[in-house]
C-alpha positions as CSV (number, residue, x, y, z in Angstrom):
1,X,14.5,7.5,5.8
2,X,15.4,3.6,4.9
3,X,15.9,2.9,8.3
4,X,12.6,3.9,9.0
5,X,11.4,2.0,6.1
6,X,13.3,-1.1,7.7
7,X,11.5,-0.5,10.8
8,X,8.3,0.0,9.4
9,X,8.2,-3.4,7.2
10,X,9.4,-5.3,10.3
11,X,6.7,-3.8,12.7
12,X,4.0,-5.2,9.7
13,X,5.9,-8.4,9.3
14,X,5.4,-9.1,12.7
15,X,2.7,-7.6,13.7
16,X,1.3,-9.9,10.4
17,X,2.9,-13.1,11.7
18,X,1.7,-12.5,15.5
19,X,-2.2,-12.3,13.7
20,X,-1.7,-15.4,11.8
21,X,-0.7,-17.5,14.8
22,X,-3.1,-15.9,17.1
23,X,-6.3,-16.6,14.7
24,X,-5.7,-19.7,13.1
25,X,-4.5,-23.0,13.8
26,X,-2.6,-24.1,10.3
27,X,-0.6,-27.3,10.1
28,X,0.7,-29.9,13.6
29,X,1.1,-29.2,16.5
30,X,4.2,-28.1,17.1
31,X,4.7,-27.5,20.8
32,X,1.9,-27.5,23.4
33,X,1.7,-24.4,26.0
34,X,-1.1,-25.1,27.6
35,X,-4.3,-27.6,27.4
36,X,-6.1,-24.7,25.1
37,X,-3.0,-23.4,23.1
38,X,0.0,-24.2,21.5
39,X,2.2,-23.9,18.4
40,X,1.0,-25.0,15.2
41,X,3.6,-25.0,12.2
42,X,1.5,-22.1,10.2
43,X,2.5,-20.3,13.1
44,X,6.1,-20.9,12.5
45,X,6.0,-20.3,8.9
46,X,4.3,-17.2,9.3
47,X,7.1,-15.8,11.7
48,X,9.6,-17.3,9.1
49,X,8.5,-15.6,6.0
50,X,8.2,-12.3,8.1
51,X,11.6,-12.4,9.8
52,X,13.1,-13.2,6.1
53,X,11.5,-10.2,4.8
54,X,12.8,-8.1,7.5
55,X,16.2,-9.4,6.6
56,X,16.3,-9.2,3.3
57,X,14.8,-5.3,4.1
58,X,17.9,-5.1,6.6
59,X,20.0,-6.2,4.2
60,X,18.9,-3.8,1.3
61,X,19.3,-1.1,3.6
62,X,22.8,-1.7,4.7
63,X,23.8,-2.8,1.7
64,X,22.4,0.6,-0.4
65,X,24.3,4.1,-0.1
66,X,22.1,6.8,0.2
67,X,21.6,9.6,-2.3
């Protein structure tokens, strides 16, 4: 059941960051895909806070013994 739970908060996490980057344009650009898109740094901050929150989910999970 954790491990579902891990998966589950990662899946939102993501799914989360991949909205933020893909509806706003927060902060520099950071690297340039194409003449109409790129990177902006709220999109890396957004993937960072998500991925960290999968981790620290990870970690609770391996961490934990089960009851």
């Amino acid at each position: 059941m954790r491990w579902l739970l891990c998966a589950l908060v990662w899946a939102v996490g993501m799914t989360g960051a991949l909205y933020v980057a893909s509806e706003t344009k927060v902060g520099p650009l950071v690297v340039r895909l194409s003449r109409n898109h790129g990177v902006h740094l709220g999109d890396l901050v957004a993937v960072g806070t998500a991925a960290a929150i999968g981790v620290a989910a990870t970690t609770a999970a391996l961490l934990t013994r089960p009851r």
